[in-house]
PDB file of N, CA, C and O in Angstrom:
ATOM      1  N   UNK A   1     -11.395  -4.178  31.369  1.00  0.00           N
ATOM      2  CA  UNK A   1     -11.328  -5.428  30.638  1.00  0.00           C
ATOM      3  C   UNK A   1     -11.001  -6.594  31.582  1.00  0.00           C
ATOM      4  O   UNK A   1     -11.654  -7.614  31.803  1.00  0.00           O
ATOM      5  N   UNK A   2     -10.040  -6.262  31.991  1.00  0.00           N
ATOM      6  CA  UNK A   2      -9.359  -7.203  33.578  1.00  0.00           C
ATOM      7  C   UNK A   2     -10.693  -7.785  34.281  1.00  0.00           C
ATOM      8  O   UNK A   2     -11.055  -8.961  34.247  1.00  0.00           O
ATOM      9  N   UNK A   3     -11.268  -6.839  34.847  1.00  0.00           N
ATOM     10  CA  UNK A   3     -12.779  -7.264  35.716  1.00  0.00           C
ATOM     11  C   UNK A   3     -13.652  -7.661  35.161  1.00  0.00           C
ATOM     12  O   UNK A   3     -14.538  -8.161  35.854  1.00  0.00           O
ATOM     13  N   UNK A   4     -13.820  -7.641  33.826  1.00  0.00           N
ATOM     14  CA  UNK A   4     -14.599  -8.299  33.085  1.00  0.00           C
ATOM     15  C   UNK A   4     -14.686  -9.799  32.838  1.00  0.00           C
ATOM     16  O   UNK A   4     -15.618 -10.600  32.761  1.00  0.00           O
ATOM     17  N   UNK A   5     -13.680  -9.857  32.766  1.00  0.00           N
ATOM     18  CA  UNK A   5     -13.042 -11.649  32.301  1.00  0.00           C
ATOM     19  C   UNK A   5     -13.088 -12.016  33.006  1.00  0.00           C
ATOM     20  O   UNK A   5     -13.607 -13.131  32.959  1.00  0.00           O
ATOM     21  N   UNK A   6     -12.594 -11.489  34.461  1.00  0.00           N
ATOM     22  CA  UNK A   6     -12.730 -12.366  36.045  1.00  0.00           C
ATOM     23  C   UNK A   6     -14.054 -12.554  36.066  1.00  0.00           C
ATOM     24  O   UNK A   6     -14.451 -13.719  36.067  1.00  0.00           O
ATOM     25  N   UNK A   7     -14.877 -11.626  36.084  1.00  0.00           N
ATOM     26  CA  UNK A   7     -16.133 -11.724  36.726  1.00  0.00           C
ATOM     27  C   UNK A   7     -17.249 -12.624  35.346  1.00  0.00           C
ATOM     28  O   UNK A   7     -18.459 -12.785  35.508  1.00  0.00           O
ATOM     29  N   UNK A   8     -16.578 -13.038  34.234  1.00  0.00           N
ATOM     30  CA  UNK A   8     -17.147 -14.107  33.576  1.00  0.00           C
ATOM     31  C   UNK A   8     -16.814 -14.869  33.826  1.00  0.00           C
ATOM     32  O   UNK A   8     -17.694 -15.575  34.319  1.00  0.00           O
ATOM     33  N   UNK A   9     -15.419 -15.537  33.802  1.00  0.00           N
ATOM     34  CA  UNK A   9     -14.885 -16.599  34.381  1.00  0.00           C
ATOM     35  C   UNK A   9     -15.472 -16.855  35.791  1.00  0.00           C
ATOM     36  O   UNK A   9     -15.878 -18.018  35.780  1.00  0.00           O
ATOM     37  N   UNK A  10     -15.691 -16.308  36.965  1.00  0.00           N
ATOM     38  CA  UNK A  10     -16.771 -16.396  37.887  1.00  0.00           C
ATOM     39  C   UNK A  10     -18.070 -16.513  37.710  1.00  0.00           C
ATOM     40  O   UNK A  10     -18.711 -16.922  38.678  1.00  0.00           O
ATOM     41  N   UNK A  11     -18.611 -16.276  36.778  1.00  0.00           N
ATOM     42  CA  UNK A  11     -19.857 -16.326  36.708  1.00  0.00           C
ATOM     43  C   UNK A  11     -20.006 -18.595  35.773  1.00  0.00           C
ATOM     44  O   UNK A  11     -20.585 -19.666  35.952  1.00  0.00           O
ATOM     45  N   UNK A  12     -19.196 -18.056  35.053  1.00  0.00           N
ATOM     46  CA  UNK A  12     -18.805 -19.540  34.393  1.00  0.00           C
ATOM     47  C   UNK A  12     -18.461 -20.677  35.502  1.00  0.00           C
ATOM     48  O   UNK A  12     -18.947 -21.804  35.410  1.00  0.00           O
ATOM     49  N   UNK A  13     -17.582 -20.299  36.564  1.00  0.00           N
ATOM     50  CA  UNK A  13     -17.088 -21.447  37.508  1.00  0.00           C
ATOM     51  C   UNK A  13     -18.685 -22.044  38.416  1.00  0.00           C
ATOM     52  O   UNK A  13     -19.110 -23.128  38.816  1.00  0.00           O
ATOM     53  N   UNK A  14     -19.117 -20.748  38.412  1.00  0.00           N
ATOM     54  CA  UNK A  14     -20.678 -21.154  39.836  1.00  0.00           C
ATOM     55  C   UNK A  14     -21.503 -21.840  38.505  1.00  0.00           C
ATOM     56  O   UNK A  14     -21.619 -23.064  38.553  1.00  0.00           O
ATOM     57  N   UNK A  15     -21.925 -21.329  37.642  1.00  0.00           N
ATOM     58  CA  UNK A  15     -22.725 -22.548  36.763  1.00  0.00           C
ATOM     59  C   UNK A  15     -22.404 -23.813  36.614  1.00  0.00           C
ATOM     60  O   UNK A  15     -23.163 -24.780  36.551  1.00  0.00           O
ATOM     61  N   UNK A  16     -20.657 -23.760  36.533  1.00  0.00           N
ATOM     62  CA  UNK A  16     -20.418 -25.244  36.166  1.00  0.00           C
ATOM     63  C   UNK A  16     -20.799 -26.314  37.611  1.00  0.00           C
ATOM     64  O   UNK A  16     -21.236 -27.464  37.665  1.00  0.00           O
ATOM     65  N   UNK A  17     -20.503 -25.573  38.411  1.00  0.00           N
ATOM     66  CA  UNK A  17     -20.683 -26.083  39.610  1.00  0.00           C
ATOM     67  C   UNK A  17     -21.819 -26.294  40.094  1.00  0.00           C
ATOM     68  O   UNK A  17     -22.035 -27.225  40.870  1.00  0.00           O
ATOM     69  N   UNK A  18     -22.983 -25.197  39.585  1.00  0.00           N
ATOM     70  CA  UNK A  18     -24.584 -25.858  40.102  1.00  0.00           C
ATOM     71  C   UNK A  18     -24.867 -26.364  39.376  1.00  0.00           C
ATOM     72  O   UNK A  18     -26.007 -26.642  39.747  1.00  0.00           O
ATOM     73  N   UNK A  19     -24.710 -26.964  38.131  1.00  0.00           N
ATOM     74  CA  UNK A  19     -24.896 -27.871  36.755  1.00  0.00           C
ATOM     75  C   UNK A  19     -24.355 -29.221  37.664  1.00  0.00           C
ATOM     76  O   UNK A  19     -25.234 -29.789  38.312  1.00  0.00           O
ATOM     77  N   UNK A  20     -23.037 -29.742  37.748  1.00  0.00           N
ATOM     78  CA  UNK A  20     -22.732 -30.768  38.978  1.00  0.00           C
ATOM     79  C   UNK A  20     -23.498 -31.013  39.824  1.00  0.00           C
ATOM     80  O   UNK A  20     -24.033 -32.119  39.910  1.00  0.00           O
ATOM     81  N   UNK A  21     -23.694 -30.172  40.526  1.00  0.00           N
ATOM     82  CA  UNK A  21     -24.528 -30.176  42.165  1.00  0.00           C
ATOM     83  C   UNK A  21     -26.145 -31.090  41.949  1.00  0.00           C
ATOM     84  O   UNK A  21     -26.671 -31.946  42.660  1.00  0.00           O
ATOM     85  N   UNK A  22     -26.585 -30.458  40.656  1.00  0.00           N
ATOM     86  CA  UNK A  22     -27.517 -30.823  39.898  1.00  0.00           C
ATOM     87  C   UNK A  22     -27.620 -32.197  39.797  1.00  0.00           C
ATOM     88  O   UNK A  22     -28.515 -32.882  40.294  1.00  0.00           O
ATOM     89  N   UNK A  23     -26.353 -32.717  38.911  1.00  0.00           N
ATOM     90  CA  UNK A  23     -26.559 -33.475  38.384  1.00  0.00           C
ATOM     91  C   UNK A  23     -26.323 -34.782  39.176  1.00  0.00           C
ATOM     92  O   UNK A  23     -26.804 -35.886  38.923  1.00  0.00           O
ATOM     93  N   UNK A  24     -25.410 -34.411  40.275  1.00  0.00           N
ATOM     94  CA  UNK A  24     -25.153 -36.017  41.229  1.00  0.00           C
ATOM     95  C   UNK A  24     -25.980 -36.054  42.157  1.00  0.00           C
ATOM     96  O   UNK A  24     -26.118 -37.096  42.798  1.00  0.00           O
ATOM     97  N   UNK A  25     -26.893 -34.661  42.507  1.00  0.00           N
ATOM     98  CA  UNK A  25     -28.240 -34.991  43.836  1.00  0.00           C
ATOM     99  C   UNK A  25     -29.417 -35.726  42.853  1.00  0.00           C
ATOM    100  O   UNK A  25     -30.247 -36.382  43.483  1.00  0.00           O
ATOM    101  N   UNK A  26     -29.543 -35.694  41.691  1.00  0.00           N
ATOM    102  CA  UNK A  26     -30.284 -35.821  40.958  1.00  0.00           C
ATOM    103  C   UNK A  26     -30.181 -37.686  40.577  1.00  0.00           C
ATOM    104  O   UNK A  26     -30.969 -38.456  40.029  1.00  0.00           O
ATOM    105  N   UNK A  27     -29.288 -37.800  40.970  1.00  0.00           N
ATOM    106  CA  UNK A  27     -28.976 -39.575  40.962  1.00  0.00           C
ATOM    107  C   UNK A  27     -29.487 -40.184  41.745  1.00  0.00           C
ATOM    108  O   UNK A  27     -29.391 -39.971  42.954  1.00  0.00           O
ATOM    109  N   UNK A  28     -30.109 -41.032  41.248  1.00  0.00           N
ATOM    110  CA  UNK A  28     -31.436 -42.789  41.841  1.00  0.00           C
ATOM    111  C   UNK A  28     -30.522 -42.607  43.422  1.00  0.00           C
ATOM    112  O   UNK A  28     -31.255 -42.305  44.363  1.00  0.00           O
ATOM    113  N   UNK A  29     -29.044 -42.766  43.752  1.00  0.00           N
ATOM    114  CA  UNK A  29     -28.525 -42.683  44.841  1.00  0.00           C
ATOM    115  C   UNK A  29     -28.824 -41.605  46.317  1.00  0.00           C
ATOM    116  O   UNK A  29     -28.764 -41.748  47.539  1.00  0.00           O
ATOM    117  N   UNK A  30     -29.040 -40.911  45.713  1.00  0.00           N
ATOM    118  CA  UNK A  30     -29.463 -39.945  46.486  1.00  0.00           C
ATOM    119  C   UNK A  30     -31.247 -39.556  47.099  1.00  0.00           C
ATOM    120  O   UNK A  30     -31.690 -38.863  48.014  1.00  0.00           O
ATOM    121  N   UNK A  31     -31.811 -40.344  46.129  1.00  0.00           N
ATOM    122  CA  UNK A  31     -33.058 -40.402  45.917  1.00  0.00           C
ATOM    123  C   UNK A  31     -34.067 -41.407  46.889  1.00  0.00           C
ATOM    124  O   UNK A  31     -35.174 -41.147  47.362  1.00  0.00           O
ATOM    125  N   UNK A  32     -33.216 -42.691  46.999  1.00  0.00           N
ATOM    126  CA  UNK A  32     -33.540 -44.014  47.944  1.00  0.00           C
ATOM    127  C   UNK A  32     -32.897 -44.475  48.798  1.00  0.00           C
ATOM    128  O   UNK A  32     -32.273 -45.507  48.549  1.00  0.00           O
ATOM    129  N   UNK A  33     -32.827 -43.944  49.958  1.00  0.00           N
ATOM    130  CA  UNK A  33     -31.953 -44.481  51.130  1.00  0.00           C
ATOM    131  C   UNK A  33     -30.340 -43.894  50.624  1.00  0.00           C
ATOM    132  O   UNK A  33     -29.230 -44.269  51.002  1.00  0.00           O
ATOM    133  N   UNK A  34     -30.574 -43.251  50.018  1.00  0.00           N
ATOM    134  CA  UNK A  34     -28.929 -42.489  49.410  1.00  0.00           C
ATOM    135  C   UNK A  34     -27.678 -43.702  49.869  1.00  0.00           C
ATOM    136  O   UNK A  34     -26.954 -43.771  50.862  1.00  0.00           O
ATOM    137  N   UNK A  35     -27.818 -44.592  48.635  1.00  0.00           N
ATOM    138  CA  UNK A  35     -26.629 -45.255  48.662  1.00  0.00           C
ATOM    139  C   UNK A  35     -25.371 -44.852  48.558  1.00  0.00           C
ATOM    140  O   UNK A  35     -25.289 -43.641  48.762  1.00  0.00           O
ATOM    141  N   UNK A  36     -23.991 -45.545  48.242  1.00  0.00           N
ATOM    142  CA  UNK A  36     -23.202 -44.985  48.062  1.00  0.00           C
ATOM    143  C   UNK A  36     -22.903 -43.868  47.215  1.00  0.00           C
ATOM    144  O   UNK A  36     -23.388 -43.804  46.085  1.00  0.00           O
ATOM    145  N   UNK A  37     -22.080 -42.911  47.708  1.00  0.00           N
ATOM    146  CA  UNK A  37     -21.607 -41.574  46.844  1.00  0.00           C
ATOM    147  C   UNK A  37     -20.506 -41.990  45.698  1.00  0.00           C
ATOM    148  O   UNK A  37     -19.477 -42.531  46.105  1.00  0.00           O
ATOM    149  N   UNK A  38     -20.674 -41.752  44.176  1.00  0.00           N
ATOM    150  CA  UNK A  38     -19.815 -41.807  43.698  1.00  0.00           C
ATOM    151  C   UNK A  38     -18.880 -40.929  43.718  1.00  0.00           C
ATOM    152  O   UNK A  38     -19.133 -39.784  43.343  1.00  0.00           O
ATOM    153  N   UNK A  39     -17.590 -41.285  44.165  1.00  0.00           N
ATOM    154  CA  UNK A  39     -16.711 -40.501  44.645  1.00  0.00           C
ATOM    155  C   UNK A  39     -15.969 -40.780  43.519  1.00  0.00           C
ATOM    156  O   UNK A  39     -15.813 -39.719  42.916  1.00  0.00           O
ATOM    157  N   UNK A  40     -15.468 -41.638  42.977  1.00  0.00           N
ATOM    158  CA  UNK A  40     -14.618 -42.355  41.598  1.00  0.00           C
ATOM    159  C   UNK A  40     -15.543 -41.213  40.016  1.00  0.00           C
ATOM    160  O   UNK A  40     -15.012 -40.800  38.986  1.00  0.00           O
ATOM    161  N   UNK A  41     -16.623 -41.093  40.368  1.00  0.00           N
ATOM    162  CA  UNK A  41     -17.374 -40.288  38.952  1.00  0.00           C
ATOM    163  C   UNK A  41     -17.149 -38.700  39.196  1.00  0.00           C
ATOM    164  O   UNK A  41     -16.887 -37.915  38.284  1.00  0.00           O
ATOM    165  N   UNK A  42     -17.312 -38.288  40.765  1.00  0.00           N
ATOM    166  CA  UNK A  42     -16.873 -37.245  41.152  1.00  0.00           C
ATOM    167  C   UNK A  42     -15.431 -36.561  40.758  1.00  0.00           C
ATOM    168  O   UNK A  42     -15.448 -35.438  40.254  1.00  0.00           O
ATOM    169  N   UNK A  43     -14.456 -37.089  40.936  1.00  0.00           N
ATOM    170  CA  UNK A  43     -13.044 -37.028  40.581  1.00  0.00           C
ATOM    171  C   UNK A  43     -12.936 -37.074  39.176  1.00  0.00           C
ATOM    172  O   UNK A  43     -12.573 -36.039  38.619  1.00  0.00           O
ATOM    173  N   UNK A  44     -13.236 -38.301  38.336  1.00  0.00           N
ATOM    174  CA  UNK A  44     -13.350 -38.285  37.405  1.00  0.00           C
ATOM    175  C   UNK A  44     -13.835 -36.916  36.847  1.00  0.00           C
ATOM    176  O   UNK A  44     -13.242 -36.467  35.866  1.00  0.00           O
ATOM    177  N   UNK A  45     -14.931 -36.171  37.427  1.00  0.00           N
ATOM    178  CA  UNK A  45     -15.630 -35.013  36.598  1.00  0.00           C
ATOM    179  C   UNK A  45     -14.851 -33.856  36.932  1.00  0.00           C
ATOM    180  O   UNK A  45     -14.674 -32.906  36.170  1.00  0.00           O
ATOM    181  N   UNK A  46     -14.457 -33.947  37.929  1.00  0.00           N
ATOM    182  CA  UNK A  46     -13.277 -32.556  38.175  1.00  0.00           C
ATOM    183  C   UNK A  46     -12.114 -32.566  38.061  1.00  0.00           C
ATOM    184  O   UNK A  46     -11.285 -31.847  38.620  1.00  0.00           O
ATOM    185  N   UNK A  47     -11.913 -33.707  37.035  1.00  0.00           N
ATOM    186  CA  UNK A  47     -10.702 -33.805  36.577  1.00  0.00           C
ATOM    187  C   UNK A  47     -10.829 -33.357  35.322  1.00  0.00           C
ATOM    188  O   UNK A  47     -10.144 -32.374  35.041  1.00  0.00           O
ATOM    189  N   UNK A  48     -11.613 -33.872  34.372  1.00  0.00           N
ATOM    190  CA  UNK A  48     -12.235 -33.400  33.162  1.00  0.00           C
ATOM    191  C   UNK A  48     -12.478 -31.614  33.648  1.00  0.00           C
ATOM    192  O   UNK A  48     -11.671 -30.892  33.063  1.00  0.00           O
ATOM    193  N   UNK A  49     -12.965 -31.227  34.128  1.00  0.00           N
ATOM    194  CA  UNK A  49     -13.359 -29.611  34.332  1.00  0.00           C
ATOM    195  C   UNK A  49     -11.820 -29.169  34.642  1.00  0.00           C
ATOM    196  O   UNK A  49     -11.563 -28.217  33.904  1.00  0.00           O
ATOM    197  N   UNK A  50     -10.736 -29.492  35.433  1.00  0.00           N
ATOM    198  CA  UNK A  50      -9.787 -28.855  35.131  1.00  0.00           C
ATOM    199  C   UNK A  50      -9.090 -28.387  33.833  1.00  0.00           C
ATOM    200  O   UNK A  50      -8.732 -27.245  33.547  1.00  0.00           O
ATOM    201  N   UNK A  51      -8.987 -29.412  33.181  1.00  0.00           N
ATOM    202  CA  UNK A  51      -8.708 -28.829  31.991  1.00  0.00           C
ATOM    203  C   UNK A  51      -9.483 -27.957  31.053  1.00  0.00           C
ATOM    204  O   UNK A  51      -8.884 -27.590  30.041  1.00  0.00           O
ATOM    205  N   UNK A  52     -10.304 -27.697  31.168  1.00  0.00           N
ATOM    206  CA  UNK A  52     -11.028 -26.604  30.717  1.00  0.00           C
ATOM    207  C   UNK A  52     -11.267 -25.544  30.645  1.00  0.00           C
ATOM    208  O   UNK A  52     -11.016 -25.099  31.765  1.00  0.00           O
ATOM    209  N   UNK A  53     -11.649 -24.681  29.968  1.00  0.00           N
ATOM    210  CA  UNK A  53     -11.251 -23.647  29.631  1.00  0.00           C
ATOM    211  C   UNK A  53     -11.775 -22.833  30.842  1.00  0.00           C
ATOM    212  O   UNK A  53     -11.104 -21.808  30.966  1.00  0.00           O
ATOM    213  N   UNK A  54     -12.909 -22.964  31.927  1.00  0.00           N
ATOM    214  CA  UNK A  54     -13.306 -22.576  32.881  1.00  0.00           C
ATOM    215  C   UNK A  54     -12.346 -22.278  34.297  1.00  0.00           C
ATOM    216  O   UNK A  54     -12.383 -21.459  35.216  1.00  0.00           O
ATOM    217  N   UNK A  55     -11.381 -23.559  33.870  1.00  0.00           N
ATOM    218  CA  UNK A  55     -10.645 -23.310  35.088  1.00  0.00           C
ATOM    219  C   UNK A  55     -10.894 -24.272  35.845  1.00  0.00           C
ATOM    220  O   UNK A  55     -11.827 -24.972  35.452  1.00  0.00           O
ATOM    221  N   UNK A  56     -10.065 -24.801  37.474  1.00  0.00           N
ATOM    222  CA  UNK A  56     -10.477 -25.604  38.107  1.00  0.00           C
ATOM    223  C   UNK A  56     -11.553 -25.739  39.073  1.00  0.00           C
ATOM    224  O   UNK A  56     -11.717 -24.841  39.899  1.00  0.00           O
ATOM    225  N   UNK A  57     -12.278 -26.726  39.061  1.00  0.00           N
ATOM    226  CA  UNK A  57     -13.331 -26.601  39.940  1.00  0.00           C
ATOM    227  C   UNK A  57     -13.098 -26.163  41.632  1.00  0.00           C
ATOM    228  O   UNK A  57     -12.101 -26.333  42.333  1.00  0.00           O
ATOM    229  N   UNK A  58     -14.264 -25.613  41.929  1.00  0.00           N
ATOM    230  CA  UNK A  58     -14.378 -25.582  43.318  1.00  0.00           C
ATOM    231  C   UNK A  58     -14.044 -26.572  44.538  1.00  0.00           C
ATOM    232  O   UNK A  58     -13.691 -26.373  45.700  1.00  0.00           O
ATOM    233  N   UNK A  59     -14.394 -28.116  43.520  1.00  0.00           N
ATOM    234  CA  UNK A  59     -14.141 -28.778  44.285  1.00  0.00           C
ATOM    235  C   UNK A  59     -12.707 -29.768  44.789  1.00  0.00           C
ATOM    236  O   UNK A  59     -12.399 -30.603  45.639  1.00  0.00           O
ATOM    237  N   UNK A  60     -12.230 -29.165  43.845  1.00  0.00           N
ATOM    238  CA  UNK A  60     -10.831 -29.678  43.559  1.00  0.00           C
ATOM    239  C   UNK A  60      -9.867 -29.872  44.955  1.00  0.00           C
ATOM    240  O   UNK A  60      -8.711 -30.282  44.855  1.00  0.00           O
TER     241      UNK A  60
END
């Protein structure tokens, strides 16, 4: 049961995280001369994912 939950909860942390990865390479910024990085939306989002039921992000 133990290894079970870990290894969902792992399987849950890498989705949330290529769902992210996704979603900020996927920004006009990155796209044209890759302007600035939002670093302020970044934080913001792994701050929100800490509290969650997933656990804290990777990038934390």
């Amino acid at each position: 049961m133990s290894t079970r939950l870990k290894r969902r909860r792992l399987v849950g942390m890498l989705l949330t995280e290529l769902w992210k990865s996704h979603k900020f390479l996927s920004e006009p910024s990155y796209q044209n001369n890759r302007d600035d990085f939002p670093h302020a939306r970044l934080a913001k989002t792994n701050e929100a994912w800490n509290y969650s039921a997933l656990g804290p992000s990777f990038l934390a």
